[in-house]
PDB file as gemmi writes it, atoms N, CA and C in Angstrom:
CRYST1    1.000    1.000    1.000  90.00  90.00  90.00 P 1                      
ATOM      1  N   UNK A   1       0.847  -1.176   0.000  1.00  0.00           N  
ATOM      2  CA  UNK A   1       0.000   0.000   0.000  1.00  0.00           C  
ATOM      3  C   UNK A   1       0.889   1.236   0.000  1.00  0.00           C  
ATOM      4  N   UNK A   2       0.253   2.138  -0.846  1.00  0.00           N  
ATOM      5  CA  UNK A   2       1.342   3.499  -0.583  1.00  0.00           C  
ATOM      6  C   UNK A   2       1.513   4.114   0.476  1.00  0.00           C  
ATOM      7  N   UNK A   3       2.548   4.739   0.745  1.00  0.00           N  
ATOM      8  CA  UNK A   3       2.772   5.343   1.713  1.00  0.00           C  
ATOM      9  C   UNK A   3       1.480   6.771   1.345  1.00  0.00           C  
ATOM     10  N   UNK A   4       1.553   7.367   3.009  1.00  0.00           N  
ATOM     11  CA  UNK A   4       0.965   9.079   2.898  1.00  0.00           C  
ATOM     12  C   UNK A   4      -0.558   8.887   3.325  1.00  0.00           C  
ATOM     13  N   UNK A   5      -0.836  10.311   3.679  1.00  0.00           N  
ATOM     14  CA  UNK A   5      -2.049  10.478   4.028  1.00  0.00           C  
ATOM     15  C   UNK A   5      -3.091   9.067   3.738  1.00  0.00           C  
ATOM     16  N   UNK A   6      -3.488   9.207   2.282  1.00  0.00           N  
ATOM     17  CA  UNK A   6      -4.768   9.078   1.621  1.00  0.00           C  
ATOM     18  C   UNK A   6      -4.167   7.974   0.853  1.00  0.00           C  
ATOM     19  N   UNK A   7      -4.205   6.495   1.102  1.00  0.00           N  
ATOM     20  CA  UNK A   7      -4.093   5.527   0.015  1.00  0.00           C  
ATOM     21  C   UNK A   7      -4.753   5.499  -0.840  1.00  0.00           C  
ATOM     22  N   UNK A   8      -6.130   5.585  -0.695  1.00  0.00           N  
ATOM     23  CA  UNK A   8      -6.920   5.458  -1.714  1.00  0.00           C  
ATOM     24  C   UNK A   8      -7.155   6.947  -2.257  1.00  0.00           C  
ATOM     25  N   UNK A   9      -6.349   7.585  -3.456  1.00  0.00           N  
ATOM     26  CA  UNK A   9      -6.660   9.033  -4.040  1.00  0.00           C  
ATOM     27  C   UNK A   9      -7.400   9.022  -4.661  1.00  0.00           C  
ATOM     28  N   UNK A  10      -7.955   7.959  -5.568  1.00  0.00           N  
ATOM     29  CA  UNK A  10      -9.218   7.869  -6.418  1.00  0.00           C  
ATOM     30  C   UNK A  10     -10.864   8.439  -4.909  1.00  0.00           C  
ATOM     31  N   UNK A  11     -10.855   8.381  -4.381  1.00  0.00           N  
ATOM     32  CA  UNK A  11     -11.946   8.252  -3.189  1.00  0.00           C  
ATOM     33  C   UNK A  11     -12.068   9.678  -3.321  1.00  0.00           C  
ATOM     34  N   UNK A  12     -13.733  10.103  -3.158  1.00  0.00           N  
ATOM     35  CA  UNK A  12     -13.981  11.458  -3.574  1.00  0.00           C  
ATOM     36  C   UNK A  12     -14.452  11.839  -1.766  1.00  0.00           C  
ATOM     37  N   UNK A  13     -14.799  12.527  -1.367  1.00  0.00           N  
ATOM     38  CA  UNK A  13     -14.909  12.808   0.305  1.00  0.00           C  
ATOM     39  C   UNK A  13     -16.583  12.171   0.310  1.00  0.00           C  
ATOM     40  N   UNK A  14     -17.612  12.193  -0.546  1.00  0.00           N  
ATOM     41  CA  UNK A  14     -18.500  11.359  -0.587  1.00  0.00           C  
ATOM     42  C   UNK A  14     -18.432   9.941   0.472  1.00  0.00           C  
ATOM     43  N   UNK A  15     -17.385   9.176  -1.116  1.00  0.00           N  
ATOM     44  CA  UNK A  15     -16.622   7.947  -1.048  1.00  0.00           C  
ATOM     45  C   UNK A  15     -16.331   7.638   0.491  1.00  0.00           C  
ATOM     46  N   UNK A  16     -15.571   8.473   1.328  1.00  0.00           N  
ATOM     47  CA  UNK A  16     -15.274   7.924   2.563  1.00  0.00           C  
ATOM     48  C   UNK A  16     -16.189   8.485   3.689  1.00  0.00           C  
ATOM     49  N   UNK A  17     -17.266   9.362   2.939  1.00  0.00           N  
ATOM     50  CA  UNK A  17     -18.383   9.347   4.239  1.00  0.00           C  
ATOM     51  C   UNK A  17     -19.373   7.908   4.233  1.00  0.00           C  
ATOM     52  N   UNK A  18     -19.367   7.487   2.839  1.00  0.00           N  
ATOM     53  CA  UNK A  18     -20.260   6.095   2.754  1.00  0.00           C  
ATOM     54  C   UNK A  18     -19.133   5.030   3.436  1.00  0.00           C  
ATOM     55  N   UNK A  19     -17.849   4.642   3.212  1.00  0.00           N  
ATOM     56  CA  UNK A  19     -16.965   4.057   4.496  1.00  0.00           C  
ATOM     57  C   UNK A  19     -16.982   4.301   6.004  1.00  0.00           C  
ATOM     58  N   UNK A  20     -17.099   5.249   6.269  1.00  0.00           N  
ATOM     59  CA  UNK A  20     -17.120   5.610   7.459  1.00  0.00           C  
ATOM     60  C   UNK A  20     -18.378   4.934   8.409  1.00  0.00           C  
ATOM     61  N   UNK A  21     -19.665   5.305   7.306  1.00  0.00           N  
ATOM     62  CA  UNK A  21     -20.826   5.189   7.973  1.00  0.00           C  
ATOM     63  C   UNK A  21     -21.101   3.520   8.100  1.00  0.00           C  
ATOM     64  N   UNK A  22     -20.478   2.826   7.270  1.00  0.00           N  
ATOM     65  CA  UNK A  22     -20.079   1.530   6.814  1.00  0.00           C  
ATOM     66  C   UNK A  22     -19.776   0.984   7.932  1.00  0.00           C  
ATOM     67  N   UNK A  23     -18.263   1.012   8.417  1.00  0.00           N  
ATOM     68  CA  UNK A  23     -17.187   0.838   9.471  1.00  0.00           C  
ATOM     69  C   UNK A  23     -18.538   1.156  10.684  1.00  0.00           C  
ATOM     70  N   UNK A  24     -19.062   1.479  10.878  1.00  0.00           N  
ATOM     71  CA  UNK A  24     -19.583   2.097  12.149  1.00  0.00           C  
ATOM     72  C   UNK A  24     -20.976   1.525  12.207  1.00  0.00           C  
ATOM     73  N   UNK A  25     -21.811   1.183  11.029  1.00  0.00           N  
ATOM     74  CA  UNK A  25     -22.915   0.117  11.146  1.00  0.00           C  
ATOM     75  C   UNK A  25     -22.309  -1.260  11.219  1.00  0.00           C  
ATOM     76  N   UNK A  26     -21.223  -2.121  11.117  1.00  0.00           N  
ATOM     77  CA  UNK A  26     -20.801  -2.868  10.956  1.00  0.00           C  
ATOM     78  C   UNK A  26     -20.477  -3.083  12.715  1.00  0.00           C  
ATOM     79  N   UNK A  27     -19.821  -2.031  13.256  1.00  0.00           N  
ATOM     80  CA  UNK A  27     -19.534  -2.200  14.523  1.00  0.00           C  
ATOM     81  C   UNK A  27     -20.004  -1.852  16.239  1.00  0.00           C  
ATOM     82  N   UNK A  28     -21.598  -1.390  15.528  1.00  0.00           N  
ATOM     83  CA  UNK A  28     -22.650  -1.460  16.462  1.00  0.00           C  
ATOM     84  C   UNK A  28     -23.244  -2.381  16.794  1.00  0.00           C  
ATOM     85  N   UNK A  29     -22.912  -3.711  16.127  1.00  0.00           N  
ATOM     86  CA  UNK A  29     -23.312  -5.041  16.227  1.00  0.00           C  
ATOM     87  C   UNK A  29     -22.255  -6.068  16.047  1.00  0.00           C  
ATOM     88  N   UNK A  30     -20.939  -5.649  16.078  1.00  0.00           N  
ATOM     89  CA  UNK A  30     -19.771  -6.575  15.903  1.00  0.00           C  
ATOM     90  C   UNK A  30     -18.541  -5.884  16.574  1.00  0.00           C  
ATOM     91  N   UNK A  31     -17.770  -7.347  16.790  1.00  0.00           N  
ATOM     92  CA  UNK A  31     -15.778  -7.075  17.496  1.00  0.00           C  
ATOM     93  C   UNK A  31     -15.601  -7.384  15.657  1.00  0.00           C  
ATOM     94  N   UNK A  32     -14.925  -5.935  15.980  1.00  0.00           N  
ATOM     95  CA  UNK A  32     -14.059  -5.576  14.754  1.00  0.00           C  
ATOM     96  C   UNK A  32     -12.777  -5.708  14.694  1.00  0.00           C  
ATOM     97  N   UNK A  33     -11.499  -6.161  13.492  1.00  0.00           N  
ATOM     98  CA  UNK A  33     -10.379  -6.360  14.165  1.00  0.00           C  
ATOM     99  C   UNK A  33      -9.943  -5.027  12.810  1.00  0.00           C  
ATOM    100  N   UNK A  34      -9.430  -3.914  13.394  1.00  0.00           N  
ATOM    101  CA  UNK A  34      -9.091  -3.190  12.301  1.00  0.00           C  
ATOM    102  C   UNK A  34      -7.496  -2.545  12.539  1.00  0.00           C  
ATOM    103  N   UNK A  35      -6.766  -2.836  11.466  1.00  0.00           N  
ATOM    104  CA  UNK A  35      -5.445  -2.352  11.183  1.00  0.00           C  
ATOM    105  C   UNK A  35      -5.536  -1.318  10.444  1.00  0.00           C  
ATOM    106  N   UNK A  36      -4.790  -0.021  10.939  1.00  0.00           N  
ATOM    107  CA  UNK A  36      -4.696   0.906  10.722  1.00  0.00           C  
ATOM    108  C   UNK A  36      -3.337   1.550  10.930  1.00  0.00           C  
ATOM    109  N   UNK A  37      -2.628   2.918  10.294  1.00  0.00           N  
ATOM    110  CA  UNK A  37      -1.487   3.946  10.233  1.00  0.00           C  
ATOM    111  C   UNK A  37      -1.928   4.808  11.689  1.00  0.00           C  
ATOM    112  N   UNK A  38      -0.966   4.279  12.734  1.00  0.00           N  
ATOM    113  CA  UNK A  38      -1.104   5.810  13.482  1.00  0.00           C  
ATOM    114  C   UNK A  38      -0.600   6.625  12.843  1.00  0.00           C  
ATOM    115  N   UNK A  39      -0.767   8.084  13.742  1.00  0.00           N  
ATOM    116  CA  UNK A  39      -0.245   9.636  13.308  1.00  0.00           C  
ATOM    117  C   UNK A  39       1.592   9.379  13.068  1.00  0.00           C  
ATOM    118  N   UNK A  40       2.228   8.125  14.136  1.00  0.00           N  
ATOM    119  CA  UNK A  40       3.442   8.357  13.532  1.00  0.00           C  
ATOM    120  C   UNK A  40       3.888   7.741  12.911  1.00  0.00           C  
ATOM    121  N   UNK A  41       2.841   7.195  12.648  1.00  0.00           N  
ATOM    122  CA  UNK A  41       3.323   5.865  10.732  1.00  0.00           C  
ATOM    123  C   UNK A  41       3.387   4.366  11.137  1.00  0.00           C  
ATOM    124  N   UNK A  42       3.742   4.215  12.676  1.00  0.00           N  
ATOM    125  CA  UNK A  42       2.880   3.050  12.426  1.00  0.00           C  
ATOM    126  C   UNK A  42       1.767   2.429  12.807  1.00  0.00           C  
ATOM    127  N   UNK A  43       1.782   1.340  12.277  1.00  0.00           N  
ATOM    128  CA  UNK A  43       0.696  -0.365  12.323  1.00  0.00           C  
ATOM    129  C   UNK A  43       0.145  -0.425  13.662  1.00  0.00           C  
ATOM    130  N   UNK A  44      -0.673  -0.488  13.557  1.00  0.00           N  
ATOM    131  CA  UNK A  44      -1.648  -0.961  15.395  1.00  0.00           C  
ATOM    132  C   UNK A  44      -2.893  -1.784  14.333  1.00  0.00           C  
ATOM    133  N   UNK A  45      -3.054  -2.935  15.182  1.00  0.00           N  
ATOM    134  CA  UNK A  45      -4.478  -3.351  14.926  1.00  0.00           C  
ATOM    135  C   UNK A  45      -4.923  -2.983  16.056  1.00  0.00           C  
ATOM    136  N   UNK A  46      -6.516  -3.739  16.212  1.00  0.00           N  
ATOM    137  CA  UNK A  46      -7.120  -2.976  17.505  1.00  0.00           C  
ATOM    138  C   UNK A  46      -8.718  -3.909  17.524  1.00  0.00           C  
ATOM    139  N   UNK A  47      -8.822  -5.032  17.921  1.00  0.00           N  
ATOM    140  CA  UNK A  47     -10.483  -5.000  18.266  1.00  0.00           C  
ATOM    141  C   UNK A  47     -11.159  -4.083  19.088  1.00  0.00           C  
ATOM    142  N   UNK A  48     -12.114  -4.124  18.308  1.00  0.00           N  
ATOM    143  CA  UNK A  48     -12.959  -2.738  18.683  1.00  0.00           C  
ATOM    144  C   UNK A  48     -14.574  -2.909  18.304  1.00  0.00           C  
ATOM    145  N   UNK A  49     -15.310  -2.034  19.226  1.00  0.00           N  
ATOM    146  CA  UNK A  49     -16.796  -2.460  18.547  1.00  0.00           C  
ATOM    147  C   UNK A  49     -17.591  -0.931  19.216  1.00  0.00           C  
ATOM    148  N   UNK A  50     -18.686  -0.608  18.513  1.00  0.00           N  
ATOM    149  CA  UNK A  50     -19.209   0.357  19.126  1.00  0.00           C  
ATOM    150  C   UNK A  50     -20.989  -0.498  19.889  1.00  0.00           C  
ATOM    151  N   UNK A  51     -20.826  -1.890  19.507  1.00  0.00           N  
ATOM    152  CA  UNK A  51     -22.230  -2.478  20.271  1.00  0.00           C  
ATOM    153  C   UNK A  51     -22.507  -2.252  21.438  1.00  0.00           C  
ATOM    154  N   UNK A  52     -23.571  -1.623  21.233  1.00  0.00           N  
ATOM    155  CA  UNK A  52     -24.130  -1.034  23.305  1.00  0.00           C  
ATOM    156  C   UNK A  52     -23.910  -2.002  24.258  1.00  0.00           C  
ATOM    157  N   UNK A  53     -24.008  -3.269  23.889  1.00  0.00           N  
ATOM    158  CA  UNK A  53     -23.582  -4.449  25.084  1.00  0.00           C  
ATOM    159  C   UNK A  53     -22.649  -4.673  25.249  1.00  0.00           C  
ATOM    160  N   UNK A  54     -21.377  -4.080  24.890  1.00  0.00           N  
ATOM    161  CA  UNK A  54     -20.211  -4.413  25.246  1.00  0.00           C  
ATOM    162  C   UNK A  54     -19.381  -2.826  25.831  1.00  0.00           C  
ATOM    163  N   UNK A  55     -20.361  -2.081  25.637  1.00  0.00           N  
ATOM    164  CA  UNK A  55     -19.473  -0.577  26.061  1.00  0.00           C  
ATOM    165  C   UNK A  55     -20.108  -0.824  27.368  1.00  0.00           C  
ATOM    166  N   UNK A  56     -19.010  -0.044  28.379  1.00  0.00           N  
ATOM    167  CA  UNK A  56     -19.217   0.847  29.554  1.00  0.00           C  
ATOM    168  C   UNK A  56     -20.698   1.766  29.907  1.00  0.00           C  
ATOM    169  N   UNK A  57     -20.387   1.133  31.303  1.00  0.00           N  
ATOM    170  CA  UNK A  57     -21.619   2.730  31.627  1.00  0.00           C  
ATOM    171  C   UNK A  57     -21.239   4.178  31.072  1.00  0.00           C  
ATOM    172  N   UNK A  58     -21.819   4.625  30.779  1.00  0.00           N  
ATOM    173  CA  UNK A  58     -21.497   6.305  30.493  1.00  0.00           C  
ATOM    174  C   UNK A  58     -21.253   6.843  31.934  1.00  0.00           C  
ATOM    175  N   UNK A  59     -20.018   7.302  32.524  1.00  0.00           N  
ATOM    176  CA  UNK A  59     -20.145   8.236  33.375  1.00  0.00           C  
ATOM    177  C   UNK A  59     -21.001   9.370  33.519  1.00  0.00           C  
ATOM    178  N   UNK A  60     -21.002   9.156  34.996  1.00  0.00           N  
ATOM    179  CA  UNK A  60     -22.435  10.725  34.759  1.00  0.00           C  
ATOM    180  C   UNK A  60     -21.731  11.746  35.292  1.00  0.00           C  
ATOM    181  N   UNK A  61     -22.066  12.745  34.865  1.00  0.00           N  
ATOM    182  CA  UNK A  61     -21.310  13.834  34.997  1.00  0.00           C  
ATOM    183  C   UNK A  61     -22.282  15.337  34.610  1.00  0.00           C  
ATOM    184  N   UNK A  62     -22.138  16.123  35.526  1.00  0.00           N  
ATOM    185  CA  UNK A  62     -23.056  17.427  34.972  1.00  0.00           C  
ATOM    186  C   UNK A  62     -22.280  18.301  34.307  1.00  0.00           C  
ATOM    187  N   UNK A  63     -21.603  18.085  34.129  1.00  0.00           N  
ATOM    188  CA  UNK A  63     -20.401  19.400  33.538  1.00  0.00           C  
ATOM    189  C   UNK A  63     -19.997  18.718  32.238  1.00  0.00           C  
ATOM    190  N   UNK A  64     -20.942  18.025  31.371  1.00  0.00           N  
ATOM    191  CA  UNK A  64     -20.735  17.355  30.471  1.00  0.00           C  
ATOM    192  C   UNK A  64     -21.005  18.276  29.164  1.00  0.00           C  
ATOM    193  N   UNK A  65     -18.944  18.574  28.472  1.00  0.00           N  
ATOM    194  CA  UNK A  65     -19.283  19.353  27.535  1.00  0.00           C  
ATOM    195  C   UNK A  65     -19.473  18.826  26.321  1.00  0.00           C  
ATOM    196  N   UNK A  66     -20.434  19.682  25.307  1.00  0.00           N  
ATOM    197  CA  UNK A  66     -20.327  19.241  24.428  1.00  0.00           C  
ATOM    198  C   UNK A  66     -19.026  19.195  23.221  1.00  0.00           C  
ATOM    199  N   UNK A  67     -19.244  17.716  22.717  1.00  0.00           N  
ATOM    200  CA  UNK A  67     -17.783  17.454  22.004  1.00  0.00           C  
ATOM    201  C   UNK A  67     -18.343  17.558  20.501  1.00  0.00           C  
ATOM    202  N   UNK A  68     -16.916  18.218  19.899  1.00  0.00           N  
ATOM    203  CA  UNK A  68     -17.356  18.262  18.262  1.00  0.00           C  
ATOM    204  C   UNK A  68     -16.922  16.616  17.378  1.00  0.00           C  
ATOM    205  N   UNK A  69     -18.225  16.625  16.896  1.00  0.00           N  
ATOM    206  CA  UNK A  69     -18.154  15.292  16.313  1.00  0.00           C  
ATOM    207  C   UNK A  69     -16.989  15.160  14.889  1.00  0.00           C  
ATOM    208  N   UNK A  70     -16.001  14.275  14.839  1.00  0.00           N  
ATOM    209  CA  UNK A  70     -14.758  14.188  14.103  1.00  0.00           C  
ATOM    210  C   UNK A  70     -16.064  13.584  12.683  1.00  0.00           C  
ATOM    211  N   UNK A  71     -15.397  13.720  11.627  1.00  0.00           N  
ATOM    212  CA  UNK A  71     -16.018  13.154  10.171  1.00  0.00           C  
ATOM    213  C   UNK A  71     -14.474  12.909   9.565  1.00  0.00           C  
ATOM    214  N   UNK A  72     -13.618  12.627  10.331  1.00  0.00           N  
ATOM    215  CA  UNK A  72     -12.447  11.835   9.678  1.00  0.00           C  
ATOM    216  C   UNK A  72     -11.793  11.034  10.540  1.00  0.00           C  
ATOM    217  N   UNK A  73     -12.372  10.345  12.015  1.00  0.00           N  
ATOM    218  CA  UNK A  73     -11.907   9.774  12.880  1.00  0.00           C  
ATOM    219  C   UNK A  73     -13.166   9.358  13.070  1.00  0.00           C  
ATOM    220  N   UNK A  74     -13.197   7.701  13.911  1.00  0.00           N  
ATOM    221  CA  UNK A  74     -14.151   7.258  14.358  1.00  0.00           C  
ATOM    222  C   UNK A  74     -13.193   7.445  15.845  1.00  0.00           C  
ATOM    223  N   UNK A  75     -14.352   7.374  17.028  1.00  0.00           N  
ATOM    224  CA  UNK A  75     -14.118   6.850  18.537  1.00  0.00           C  
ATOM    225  C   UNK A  75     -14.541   5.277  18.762  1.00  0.00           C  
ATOM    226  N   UNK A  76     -14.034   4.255  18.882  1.00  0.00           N  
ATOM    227  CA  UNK A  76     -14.161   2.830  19.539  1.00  0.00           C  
ATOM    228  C   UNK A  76     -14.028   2.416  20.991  1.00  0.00           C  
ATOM    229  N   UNK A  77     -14.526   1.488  20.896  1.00  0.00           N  
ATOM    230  CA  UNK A  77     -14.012   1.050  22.662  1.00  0.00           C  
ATOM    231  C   UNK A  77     -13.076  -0.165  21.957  1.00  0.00           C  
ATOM    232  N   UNK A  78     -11.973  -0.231  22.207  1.00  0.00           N  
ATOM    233  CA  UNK A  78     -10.997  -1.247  22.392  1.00  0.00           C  
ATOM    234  C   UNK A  78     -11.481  -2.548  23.507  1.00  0.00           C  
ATOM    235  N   UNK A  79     -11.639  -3.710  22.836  1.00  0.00           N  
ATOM    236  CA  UNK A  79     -12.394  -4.761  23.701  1.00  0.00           C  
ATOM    237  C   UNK A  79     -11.105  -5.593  24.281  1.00  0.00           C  
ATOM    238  N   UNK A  80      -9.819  -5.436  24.294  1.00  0.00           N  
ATOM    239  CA  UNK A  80      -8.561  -6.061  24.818  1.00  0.00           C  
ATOM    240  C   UNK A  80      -8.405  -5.011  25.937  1.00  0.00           C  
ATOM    241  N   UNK A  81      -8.263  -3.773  25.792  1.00  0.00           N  
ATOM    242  CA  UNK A  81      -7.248  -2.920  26.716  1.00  0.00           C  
ATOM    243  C   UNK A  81      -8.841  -2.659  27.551  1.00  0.00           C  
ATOM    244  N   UNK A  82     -10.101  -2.174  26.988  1.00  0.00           N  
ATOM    245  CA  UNK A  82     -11.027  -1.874  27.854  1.00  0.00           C  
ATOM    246  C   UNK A  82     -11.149  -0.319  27.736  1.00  0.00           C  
ATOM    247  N   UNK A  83     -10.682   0.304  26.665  1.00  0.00           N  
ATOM    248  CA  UNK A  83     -10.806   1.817  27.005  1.00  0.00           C  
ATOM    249  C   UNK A  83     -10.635   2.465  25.715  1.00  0.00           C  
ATOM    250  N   UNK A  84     -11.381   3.505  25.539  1.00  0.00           N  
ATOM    251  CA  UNK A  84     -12.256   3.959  24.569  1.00  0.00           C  
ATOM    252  C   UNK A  84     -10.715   4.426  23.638  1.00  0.00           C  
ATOM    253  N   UNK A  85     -10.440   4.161  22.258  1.00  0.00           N  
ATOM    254  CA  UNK A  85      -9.662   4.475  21.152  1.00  0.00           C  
ATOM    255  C   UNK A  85     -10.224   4.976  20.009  1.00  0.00           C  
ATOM    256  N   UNK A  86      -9.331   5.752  19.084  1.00  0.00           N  
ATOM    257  CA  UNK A  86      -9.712   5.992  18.182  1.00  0.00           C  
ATOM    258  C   UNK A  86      -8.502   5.628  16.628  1.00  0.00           C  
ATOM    259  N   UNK A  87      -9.353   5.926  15.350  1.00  0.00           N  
ATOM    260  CA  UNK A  87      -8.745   5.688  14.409  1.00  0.00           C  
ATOM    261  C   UNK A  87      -9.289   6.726  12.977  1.00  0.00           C  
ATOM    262  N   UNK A  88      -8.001   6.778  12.373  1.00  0.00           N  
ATOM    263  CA  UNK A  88      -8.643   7.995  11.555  1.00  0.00           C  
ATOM    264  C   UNK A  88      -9.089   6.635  10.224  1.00  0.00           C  
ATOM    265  N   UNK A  89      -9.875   7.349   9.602  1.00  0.00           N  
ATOM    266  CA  UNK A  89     -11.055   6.325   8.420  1.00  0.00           C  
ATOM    267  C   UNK A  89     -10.010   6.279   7.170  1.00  0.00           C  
ATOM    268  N   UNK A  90      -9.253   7.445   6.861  1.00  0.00           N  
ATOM    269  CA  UNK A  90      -8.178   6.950   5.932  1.00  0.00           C  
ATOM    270  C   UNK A  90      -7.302   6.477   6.168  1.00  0.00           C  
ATOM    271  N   UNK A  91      -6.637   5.754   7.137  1.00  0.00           N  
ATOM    272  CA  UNK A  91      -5.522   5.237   7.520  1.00  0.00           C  
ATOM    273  C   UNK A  91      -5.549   3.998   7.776  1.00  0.00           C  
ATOM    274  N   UNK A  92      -7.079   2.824   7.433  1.00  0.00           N  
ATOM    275  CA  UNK A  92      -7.583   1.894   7.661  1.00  0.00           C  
ATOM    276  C   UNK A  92      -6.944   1.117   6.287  1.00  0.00           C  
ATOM    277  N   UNK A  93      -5.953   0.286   7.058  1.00  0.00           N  
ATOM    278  CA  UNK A  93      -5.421  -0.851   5.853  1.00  0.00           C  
ATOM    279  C   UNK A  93      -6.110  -2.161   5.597  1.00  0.00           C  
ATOM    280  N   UNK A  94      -6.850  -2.620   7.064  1.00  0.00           N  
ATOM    281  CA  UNK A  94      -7.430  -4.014   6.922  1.00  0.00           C  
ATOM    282  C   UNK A  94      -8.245  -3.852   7.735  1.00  0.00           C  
ATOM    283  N   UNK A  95     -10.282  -4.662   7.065  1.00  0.00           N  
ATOM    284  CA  UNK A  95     -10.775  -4.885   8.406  1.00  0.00           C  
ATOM    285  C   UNK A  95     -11.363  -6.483   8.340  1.00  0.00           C  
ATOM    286  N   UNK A  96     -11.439  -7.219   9.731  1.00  0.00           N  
ATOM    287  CA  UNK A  96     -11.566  -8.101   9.799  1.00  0.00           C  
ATOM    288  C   UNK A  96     -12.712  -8.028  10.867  1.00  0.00           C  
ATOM    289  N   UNK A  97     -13.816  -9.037  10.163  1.00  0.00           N  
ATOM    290  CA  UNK A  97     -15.175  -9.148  10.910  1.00  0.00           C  
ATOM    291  C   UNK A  97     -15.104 -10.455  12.219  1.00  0.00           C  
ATOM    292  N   UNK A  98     -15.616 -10.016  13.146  1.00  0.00           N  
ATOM    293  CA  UNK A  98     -15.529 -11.477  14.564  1.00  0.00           C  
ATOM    294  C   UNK A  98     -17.048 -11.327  14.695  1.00  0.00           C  
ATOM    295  N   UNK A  99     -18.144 -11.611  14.092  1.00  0.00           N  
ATOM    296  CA  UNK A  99     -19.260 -11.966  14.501  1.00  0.00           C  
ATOM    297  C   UNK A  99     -19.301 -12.363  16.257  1.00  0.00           C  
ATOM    298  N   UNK A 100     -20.164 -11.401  16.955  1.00  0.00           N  
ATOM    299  CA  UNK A 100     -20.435 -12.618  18.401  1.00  0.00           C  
ATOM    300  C   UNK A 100     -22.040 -12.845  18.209  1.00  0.00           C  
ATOM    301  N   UNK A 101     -22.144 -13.980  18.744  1.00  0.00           N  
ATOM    302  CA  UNK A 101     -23.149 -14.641  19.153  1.00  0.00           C  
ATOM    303  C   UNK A 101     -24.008 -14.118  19.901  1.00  0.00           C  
ATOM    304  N   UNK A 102     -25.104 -14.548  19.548  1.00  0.00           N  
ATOM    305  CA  UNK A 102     -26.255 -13.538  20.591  1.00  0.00           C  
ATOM    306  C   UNK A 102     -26.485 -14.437  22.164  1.00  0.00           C  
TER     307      UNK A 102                                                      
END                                                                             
């Protein structure tokens, strides 16, 4: 795969909002195993899932500010380490599906 930002340059910003939204219906109901470019170039995979039965309580908190929602990063919960990660949507080299069982 090439090096740099954006492997895929053919991809119009459309293109990776329909990925994005993809990646993220896929992992409201699944452990995801996704390899990705950190910011300093390298490789991390990462199971991860955004399914409500496997995340954390939401802390409660009144001083809860509002956060600006990223459209080039997803937020995950990491299901190995236990604590919420993220990954940017172009830097996604491989994803691998783990179906769980109901």
């Amino acid at each position: 795969m090439p090096a740099g930002p954006n492997p895929r340059p053919d991809w119009s910003d459309e293109d990776w909002e329909i990925f994005a939204t993809w990646i993220k219906s896929i992992l409201r109901t699944n452990v995801v195993q996704i390899s990705f470019n950190k910011v300093d170039g390298t490789e991390r995979t990462m199971k991860c899932t955004l399914n409500p039965v496997m995340l954390p309580p939401a802390p409660l908190s009144e001083d809860k500010k509002e956060r600006k929602v990223s459209t080039s990063s997803i937020a995950v919960f990491d299901v190995d380490l236990k604590e919420w990660r993220s990954f940017r949507t172009k830097q996604v080299n491989q994803i691998k599906f783990m179906f769980v069982g109901e």
